[in-house]
C-alpha positions, 0 to 999 in steps of 0.5 A: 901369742905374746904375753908382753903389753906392748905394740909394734916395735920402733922400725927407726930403733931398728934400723938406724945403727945397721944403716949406719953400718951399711953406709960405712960398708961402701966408703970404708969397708966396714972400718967404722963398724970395726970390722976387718975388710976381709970378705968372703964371696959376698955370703947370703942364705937362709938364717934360723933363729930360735927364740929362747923361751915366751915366759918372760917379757924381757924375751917377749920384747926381744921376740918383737925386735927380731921380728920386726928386724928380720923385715926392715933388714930383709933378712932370709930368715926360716920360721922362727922357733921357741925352744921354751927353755928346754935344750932339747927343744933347741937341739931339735929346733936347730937340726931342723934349721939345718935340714932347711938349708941353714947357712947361719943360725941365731939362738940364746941357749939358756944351759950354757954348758949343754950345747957344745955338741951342738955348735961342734955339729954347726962347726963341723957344718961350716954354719956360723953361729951367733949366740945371743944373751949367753956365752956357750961355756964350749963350742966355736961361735962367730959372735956372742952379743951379750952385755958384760952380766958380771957388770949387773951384779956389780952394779946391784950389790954396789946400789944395794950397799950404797942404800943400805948404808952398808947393813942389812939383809938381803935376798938374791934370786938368782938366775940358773947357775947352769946359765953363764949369766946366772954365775955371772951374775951370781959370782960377781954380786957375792964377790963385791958383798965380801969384799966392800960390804961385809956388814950385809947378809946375803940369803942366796935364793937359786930360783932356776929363771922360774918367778914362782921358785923366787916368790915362795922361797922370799916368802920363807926367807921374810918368815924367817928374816922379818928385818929383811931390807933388800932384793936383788931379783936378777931377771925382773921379765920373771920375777917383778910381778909375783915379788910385787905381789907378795909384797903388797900381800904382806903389807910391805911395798912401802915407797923409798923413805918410809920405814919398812921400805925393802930397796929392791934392785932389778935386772932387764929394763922393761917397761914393766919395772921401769914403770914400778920405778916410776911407782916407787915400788922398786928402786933400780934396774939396769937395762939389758938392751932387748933391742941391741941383742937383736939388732946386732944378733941379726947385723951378725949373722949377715957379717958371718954369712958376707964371710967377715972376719970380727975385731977387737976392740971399740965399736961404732955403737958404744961397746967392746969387741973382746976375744974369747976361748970360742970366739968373739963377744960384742959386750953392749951397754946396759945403764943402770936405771933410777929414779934420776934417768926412768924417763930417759928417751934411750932406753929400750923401753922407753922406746916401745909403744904400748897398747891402750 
């Protein structure tokens, strides 16, 4: 059961690059969509998919995308899986993929470092693999489909700085570290504090995904640090509500140019933190396109099963195919989201109908 307060997904949001693609197919052999016209014997077969984890409303989203794509693009998909976080949940979820018949196989591995037996199982297989969200530190993959996350923290210690005026304190909660996207994230927003705001004191809270972690170690940190002017929360599907809810506990939600304020700065883009912009309650997010990690999670699965060989370089839909030690990574967009741009027709979630 979905925990996320949205409808049915868009189809046309869906449905509308992929038809592009398939158009180009007849004309250009793919060249549009910055694919090689090698081919293989045409592919097809089965394709399993494991959902990451049914915690978070970013992934709720995603879930619904997926759901609804594997319909519109009449994918041969096997019963959707939820590792729920767990690698061996997803090493189980996978074998049983494998024993179904799978010829391909979509998955998020949240530890990034874990699943290199796995993919070199898939390998050994001949079972291309498409990684979504997360880039597998080891092990062959056909396609990563990942926005750049060094990129958020850039993004969030560049907005915090800049609203801070360059001193303050801030608290970062950060993602997993055993994730690629949590160093990421991580290593990217620590290296643009040092070197363009030194002035701005960074409490580095590891909170391992969970938005209980962030909220008891934020309230440790604002017992010790009442002065405390900024938050960077890098996954705002698990951490918006319960920080909002000690805030407004406290006494400190406070909108933009009032004394007090804290300028809080997000990582995902869903509906939820995009109406808190709306709110005043939060400042800023940056868009982590749910809809275009499952468009091209499934686009690339039917590429590797028609035996197609990736490119580098730009894409037909605004993004970057780069090399990587174990394969290839299509590098989408993701907008940073303010007040200016919240209602932008765009965004993902601004696309998504929502229940009454």
């Amino acid at each position: 059961m979905l925990r996320h307060p949205v409808g049915r997904s868009p189809r046309t949001v869906l449905r509308t690059s992929a038809a592009a693609c398939a158009a180009l197919l007849a004309v250009t052999a793919l060249a549009g969509c910055n694919r090689d016209s090698e081919s293989g014997d045409g592919g097809g077969g089965k394709v399993g998919i494991d959902l990451p984890r049914s915690d978070s409303d970013f992934w709720n989203s995603y879930q619904q995308y997926i759901e609804s794509g594997v319909k519109d693009e009449e994918i041969d998909a096997l019963s959707l899986t939820n590792s729920q976080n767990d690698i061996g949940k997803l090493v189980s979820n996978v074998q049983a993929f494998t024993d179904q018949g799978a010829k391909a196989v979509v998955m998020a591995p949240q530890d990034t470092g874990a699943i290199a037996e796995t993919l070199a199982e898939l390998n050994e297989k001949k079972i291309p693999v498409v990684s979504v969200d997360t880039r597998p530190d080891k092990g062959d993959v056909y396609m990563v489909v990942r926005a750049d996350n060094r990129a958020y923290g850039q993004k969030a210690c560049e907005y915090l700085g800049e609203q801070l005026g360059g001193k303050g304190k801030v608290a970062e909660f950060q993602g997993d570290l055993s994730s690629i996207n949590g160093r990421d994230r991580s290593e990217a927003f620590k290296s643009c504090m040092d070197e363009k705001f030194p002035d701005i004191e960074v409490f580095e809270l590891a909170t391992e995904w969970k938005g209980e972690v962030a909220s008891a170690k934020l309230q440790s940190t604002l017992a010790a640090h009442p002065d405390l002017n900024g938050i960077y929360m890098q996954a705002g599907g698990v951490f918006l509500q319960p920080t909002l809810a000690l805030l407004e506990q406290k006494k400190l939600l406070k909108p933009a140019g009032e004394k007090g304020h804290i300028t809080i700065i997000s990582n995902d883009g869903i509906p939820e933190e995009l109406d808190a912009i709306r709110e005043g309650k939060i400042d800023a997010t940056v868009s982590q396109p749910a809809d275009l990690y499952a468009k091209y999670a499934l686009y690339y699965a039917k590429e590797a099963l028609a035996g197609k060989t990736p490119k580098e370089g730009p894409t037909d839909h605004d993004s970057n195919i780069i090399k990587i030690p174990n394969g290839y990574e299509d590098q989408l967009p993701a907008p940073l989201v303010t007040k200016e741009n919240v209602d932008d027709k765009a965004l993902w979630a601004n696309q998504l109908e929502k229940k009454s």
